[in-house]
C-alpha positions as CSV (number, residue, x, y, z in Angstrom):
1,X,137.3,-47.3,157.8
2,X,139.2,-45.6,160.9
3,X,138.6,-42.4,159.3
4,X,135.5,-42.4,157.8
5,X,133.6,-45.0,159.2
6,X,131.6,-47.5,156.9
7,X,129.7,-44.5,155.2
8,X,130.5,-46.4,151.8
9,X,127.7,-48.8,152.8
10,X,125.0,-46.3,151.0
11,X,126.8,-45.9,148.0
12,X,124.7,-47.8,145.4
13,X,126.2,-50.2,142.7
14,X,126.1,-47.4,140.2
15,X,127.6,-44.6,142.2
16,X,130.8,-47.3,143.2
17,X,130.8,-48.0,139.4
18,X,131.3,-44.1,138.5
19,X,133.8,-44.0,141.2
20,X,135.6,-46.5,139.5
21,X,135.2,-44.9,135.9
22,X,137.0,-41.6,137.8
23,X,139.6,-43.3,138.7
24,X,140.3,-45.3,135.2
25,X,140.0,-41.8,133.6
26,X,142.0,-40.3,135.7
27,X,145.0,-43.0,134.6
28,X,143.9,-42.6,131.4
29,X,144.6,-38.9,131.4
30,X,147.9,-39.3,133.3
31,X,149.2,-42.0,130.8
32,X,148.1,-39.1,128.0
33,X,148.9,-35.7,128.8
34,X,152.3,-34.4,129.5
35,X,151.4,-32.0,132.4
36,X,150.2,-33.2,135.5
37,X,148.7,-30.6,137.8
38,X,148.3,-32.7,140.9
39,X,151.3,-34.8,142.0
40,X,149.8,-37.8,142.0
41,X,150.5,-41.3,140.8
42,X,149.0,-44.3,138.4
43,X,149.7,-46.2,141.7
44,X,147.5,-44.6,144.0
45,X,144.5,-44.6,141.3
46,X,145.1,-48.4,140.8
47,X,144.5,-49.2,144.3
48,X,141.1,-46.9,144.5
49,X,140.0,-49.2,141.9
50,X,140.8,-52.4,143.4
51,X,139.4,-50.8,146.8
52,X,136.5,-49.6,145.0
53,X,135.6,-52.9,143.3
54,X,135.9,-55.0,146.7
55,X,133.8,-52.6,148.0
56,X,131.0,-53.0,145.0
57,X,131.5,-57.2,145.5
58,X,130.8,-56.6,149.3
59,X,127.7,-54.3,148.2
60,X,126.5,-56.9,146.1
61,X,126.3,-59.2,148.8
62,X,125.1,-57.5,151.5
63,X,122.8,-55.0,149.7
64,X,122.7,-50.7,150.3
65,X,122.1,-49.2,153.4
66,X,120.3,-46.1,154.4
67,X,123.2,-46.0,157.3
68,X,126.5,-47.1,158.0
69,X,126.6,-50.5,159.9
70,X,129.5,-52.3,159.6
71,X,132.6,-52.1,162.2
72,X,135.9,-52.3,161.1
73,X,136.5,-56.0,161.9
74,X,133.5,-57.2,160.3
75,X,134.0,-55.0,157.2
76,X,137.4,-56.4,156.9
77,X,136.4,-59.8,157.1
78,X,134.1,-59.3,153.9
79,X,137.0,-57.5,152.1
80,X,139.4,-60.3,152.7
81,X,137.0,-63.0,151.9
82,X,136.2,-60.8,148.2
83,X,140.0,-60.8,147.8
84,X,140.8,-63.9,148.4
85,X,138.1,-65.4,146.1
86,X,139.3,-63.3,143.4
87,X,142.9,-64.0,143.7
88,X,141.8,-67.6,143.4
89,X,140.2,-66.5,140.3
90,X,143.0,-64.6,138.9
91,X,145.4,-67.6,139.8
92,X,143.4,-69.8,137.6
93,X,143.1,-67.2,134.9
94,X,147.1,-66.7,134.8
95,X,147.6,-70.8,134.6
96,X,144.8,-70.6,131.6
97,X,146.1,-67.5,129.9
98,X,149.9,-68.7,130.6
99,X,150.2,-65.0,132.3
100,X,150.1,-63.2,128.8
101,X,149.6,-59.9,131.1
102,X,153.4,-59.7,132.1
103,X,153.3,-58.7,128.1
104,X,150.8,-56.5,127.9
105,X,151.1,-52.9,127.9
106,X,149.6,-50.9,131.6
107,X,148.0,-48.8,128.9
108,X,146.2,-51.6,127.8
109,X,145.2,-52.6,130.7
110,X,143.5,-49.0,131.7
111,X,141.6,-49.3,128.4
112,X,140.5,-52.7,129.7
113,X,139.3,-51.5,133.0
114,X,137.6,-48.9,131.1
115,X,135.7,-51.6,129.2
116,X,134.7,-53.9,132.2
117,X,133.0,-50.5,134.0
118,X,131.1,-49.5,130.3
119,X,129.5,-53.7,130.4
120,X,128.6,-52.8,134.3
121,X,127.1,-49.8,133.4
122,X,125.5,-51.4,130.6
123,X,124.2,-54.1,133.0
124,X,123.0,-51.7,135.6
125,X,121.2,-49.8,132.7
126,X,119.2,-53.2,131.9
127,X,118.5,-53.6,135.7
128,X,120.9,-56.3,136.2
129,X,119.7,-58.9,133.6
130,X,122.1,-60.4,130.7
131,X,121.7,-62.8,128.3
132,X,124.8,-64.3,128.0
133,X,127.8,-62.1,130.2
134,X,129.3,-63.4,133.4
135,X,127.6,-60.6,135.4
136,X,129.1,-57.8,137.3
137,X,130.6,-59.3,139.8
138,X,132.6,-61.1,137.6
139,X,133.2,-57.6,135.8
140,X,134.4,-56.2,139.2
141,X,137.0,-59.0,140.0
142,X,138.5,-58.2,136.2
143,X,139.2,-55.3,137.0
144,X,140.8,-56.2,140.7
145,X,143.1,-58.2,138.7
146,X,144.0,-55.9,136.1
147,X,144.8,-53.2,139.0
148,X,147.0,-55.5,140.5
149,X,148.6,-56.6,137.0
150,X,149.5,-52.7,136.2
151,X,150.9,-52.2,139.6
152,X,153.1,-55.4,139.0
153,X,154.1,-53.9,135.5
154,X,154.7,-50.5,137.1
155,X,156.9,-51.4,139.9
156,X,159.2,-53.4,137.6
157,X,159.7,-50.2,135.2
């Protein structure tokens, strides 16, 4: 925000949702291939996605602009609140699940990042309406979750 402002507020849902797909590529290819021409890490990728996905949840509520207009308090305000409800989300998950992720391979988790963004463009593509899926927000705090699972996993390699 100090550097670029809140230009991200004309990005619509489906231009934050390729950004995402990037970036779970991208760790798709580093977890792949051997070489890496740019000296970056999973890390960095992991936290586009989260950022990107707050982002897209903070979209969803307060629709695209044809402008930037939020200031940096304000903006953080609506990414804290988007985190913290999704936290709560992922704490409930975790009792439910019994934390099965701490198992799970960060491999697996790309691939299922990589699914949650091919049901939001599959959503976007019907104009929003489902039949029976959670939505895309839901989609979008998944994939928070599983970002923050992989860099768990990661820093304890």
């Amino acid at each position: 925000m100090k550097d670029y402002g809140s230009a991200w507020r004309v990005l619509r849902l489906s231009s934050l949702t390729d950004q995402i797909f990037i970036k779970a590529q991208r760790i798709r290819s580093l977890q792949t291939k051997n070489v890496r021409k740019v000296d970056e890490s999973e890390n960095s990728e992991f936290i586009g996605i989260i950022n990107y996905s707050i982002i897209s949840l903070i979209q969803i509520d307060l629709g695209i602009v044809e402008n930037p207009d939020l200031e940096l308090q304000k903006a953080l305000e609506y990414y804290d609140k988007h985190l913290k409800i999704t936290k709560n989300l992922m704490k409930n998950k975790n009792h439910d699940y019994g934390e099965a992720w701490r198992d799970m391979r960060v491999s697996s988790l790309t691939d299922l990042i990589i699914q949650k963004i091919l049901r939001i463009k599959q959503i976007e593509d019907n104009q929003g309406k489902t039949l029976v899926s959670e939505g895309i927000d839901a989609n979008y705090q998944d994939m928070i979750n599983y970002s923050v699972f992989a860099l768990i996993l990661l820093d304890h390699k």
